[in-house]
C-alpha positions as a Markdown table, in Angstrom:
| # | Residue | x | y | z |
|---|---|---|---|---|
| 1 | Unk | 16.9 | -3.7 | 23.4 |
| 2 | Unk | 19.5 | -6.0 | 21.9 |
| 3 | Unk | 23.0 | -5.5 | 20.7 |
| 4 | Unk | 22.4 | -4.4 | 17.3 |
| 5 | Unk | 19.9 | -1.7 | 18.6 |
| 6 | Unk | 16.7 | -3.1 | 17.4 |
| 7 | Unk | 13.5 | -3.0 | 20.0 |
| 8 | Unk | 11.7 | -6.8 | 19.7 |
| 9 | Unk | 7.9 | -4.9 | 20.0 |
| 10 | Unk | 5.7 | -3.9 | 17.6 |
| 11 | Unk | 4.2 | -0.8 | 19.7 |
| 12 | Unk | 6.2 | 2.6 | 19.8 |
| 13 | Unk | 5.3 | 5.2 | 22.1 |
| 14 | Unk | 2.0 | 7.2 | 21.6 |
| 15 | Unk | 1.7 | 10.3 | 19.1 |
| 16 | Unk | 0.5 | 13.0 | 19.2 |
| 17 | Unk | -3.2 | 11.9 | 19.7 |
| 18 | Unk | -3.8 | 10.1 | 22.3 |
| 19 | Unk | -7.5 | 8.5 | 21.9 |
| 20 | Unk | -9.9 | 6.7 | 24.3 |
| 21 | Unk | -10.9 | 3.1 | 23.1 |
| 22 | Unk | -14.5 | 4.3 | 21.7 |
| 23 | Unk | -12.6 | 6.6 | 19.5 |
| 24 | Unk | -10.0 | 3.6 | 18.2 |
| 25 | Unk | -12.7 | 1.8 | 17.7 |
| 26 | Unk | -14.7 | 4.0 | 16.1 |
| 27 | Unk | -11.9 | 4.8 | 13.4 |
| 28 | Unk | -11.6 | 0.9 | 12.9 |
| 29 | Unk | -15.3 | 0.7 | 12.1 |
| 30 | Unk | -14.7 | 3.8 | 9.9 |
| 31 | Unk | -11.7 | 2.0 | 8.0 |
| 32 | Unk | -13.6 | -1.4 | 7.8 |
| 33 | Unk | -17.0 | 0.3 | 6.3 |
| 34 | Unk | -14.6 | 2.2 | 4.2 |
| 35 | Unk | -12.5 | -0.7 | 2.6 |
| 36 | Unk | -15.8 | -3.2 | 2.5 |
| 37 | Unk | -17.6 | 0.2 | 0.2 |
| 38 | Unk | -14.7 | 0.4 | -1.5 |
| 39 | Unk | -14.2 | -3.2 | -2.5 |
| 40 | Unk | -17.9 | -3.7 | -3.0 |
| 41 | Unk | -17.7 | -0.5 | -4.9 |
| 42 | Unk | -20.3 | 1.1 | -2.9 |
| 43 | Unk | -20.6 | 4.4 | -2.3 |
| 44 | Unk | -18.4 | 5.3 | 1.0 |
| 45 | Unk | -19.9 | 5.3 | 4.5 |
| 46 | Unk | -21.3 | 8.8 | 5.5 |
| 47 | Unk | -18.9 | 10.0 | 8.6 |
| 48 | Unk | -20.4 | 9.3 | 12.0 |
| 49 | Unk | -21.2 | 12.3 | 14.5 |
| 50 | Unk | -17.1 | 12.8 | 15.7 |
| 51 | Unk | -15.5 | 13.8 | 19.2 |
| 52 | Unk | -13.2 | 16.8 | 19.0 |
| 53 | Unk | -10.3 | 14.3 | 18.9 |
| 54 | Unk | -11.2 | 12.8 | 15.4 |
| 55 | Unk | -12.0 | 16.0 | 14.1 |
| 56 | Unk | -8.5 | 17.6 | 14.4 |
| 57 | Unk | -6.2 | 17.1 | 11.7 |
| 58 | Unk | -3.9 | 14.4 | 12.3 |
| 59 | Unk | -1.4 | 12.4 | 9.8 |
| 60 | Unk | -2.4 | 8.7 | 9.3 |
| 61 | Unk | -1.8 | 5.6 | 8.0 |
| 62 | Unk | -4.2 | 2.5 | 7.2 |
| 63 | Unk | -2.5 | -0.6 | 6.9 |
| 64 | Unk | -4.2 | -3.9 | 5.8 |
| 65 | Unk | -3.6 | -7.7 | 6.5 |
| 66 | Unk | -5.2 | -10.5 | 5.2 |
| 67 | Unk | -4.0 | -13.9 | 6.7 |
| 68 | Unk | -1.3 | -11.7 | 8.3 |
| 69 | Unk | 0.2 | -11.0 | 4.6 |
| 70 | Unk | 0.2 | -7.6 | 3.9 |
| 71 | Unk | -2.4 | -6.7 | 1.2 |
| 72 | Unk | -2.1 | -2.4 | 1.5 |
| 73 | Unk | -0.8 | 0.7 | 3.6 |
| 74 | Unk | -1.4 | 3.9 | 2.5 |
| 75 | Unk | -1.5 | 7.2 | 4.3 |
| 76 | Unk | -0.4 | 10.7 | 4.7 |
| 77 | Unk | 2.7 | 12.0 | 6.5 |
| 78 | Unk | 1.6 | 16.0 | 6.7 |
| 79 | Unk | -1.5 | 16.4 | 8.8 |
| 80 | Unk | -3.7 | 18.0 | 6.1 |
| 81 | Unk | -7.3 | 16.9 | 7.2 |
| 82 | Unk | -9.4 | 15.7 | 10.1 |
| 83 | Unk | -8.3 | 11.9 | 11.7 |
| 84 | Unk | -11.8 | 10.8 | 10.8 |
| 85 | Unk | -11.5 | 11.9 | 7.1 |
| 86 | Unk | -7.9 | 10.8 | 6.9 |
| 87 | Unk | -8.3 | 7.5 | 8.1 |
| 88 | Unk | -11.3 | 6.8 | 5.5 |
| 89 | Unk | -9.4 | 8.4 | 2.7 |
| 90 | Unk | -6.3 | 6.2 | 3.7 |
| 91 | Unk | -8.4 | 2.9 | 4.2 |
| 92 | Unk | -10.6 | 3.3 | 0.9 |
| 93 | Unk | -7.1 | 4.0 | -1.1 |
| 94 | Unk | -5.1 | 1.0 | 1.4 |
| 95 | Unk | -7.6 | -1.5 | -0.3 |
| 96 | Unk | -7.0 | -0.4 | -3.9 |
| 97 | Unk | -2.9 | -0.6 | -3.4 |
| 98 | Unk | -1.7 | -1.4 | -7.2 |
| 99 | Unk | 1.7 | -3.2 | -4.7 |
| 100 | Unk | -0.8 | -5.8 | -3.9 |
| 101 | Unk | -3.5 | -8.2 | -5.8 |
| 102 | Unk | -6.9 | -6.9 | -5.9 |
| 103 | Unk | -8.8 | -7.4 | -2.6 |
| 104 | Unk | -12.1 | -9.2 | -2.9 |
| 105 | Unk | -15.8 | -9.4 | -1.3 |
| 106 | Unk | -14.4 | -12.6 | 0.2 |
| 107 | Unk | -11.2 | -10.8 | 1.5 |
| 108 | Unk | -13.3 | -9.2 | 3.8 |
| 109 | Unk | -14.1 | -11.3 | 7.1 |
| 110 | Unk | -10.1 | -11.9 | 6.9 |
| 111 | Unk | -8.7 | -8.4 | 7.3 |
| 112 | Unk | -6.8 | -6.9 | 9.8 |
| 113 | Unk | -6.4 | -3.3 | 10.4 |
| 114 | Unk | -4.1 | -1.3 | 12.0 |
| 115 | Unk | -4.2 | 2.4 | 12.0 |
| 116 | Unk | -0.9 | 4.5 | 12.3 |
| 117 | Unk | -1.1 | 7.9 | 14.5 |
| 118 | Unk | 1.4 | 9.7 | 13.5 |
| 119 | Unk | 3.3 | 12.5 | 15.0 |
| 120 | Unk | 5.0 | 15.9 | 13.5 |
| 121 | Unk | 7.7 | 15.2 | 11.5 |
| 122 | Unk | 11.1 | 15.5 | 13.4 |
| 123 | Unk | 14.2 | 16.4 | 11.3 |
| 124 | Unk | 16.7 | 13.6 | 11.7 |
| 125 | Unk | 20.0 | 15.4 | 12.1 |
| 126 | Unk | 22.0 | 12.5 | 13.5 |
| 127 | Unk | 21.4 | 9.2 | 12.1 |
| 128 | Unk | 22.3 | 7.4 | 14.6 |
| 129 | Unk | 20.0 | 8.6 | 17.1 |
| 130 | Unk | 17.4 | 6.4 | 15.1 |
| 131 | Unk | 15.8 | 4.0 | 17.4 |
| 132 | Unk | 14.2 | 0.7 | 15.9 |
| 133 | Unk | 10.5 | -0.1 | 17.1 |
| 134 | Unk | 10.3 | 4.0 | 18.3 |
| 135 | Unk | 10.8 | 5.7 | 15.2 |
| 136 | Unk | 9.5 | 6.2 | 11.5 |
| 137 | Unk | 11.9 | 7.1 | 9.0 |
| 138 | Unk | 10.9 | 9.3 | 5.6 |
| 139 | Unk | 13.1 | 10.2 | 3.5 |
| 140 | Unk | 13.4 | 12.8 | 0.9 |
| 141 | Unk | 15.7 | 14.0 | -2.1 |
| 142 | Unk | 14.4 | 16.1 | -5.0 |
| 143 | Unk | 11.1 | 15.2 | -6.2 |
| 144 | Unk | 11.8 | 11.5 | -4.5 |
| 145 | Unk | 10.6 | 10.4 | -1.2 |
| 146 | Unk | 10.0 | 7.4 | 1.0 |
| 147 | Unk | 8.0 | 6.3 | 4.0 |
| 148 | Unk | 8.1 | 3.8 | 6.1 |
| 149 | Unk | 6.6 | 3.3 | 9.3 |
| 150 | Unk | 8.0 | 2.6 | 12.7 |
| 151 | Unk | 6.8 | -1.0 | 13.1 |
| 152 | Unk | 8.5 | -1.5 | 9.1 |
| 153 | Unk | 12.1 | -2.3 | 11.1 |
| 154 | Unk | 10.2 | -4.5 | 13.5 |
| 155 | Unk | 8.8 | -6.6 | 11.4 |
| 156 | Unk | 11.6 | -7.6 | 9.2 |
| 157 | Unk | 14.2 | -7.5 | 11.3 |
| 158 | Unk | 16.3 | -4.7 | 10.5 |
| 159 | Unk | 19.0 | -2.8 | 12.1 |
| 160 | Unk | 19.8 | 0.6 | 11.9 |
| 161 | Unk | 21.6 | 0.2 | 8.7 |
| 162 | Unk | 19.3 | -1.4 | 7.1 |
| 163 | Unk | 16.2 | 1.1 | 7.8 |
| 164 | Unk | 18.5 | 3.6 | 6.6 |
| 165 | Unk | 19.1 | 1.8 | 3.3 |
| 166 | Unk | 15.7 | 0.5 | 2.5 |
| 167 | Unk | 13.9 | 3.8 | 2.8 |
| 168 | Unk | 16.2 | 4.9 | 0.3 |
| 169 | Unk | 15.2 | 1.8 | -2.0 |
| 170 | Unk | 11.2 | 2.9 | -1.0 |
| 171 | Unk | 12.1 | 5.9 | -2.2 |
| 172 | Unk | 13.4 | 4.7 | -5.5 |
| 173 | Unk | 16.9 | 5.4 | -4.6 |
| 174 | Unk | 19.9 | 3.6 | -3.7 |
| 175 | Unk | 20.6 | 2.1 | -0.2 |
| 176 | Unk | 23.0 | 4.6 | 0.0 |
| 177 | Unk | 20.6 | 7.7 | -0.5 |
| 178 | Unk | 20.3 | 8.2 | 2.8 |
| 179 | Unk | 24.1 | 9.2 | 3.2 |
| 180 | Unk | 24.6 | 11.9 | -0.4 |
| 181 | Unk | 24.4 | 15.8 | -0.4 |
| 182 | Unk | 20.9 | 16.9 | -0.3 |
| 183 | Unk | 19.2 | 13.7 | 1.2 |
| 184 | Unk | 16.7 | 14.8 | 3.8 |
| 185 | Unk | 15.8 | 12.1 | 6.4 |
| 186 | Unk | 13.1 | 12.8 | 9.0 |
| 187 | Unk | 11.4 | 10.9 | 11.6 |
| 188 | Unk | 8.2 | 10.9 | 13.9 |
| 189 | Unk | 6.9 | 8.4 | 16.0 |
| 190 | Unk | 3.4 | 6.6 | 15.7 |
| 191 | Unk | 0.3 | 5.2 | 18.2 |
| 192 | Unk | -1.4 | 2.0 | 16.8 |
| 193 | Unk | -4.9 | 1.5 | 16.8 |
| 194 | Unk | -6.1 | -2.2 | 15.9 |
């Protein structure tokens, strides 16, 4: 850890699902047949027969890289459906992300996946118990809310601060959302599957 706080690793500690490699790799093949469908504009990849592990509902994020540039993320925060079904759901709607240009057929070969296990959602009482390269941060006031995930801080090169601020600015807020009356901050942790 270095003064400001910030871990220099991209993996936090494992969520709540802890999976053996044929399961990680399954899901990859999953998002990959899912996004290549979906770009094509295919219909999607019947699910495979599952283990009991990717058929428990688990919150799950799908991000893609092309080239390493970011080209879509999308997930879910609440653990509303089966991993299996999450992560194709995430991946088909990763590869349509309006933040990005259009992925094409040729796009394909280049990706990168990364999946994001995420835990329960942890109420974030204390700000300052945040801890870059561990934790998630989502943010939520009124009918606004923000996500970003635990390797986001990493990545860029944020401190504390800063995390604070930008998931405010994700959210459509100030950087100082995070700090008014009503703001709800929340955290969880995540296992990456590439």
């Amino acid at each position: 850890m270095t003064r400001s706080g910030v871990i220099r690793r991209r993996d936090g500690p494992v969520g709540s699902a802890t999976l053996t490699a044929q399961e990680k790799e399954l899901l990859v093949e999953i998002a990959r047949g899912s996004v290549a469908a979906a770009v094509r504009r295919e219909a999607v990849p019947p699910l495979p027969t599952l283990t009991p592990a990717l058929m428990r509902n688990q919150a799950a994020f799908v991000t893609l890289r092309a080239g390493g540039e970011l080209r879509g993320c999308v997930g879910a925060v609440i653990a509303g459906r089966p991993l299996a079904e999450q992560v194709r759901e995430s991946a088909v709607a990763a590869s349509r992300d309006g933040r990005f240009p259009p992925l094409s057929a040729a796009d394909l070969p280049r990706l990168d996946y990364d999946i994001s296990l995420l835990s329960p959602l942890t109420p974030l009482d204390d700000p300052e118990s945040l801890v870059i390269g561990r934790d998630g941060l989502m943010l939520v006031q009124g009918d606004f809310h923000g996500v970003l995930l635990p390797s986001v801080p990493v990545d860029q090169g944020w401190d504390r601060e800063t995390f604070l601020e930008q998931v405010g600015v994700k959210a459509g807020l100030s950087r100082r959302a995070w700090r008014e009356p009503g703001t709800q901050l929340f955290s969880f942790t995540a296992e990456y599957v590439r």
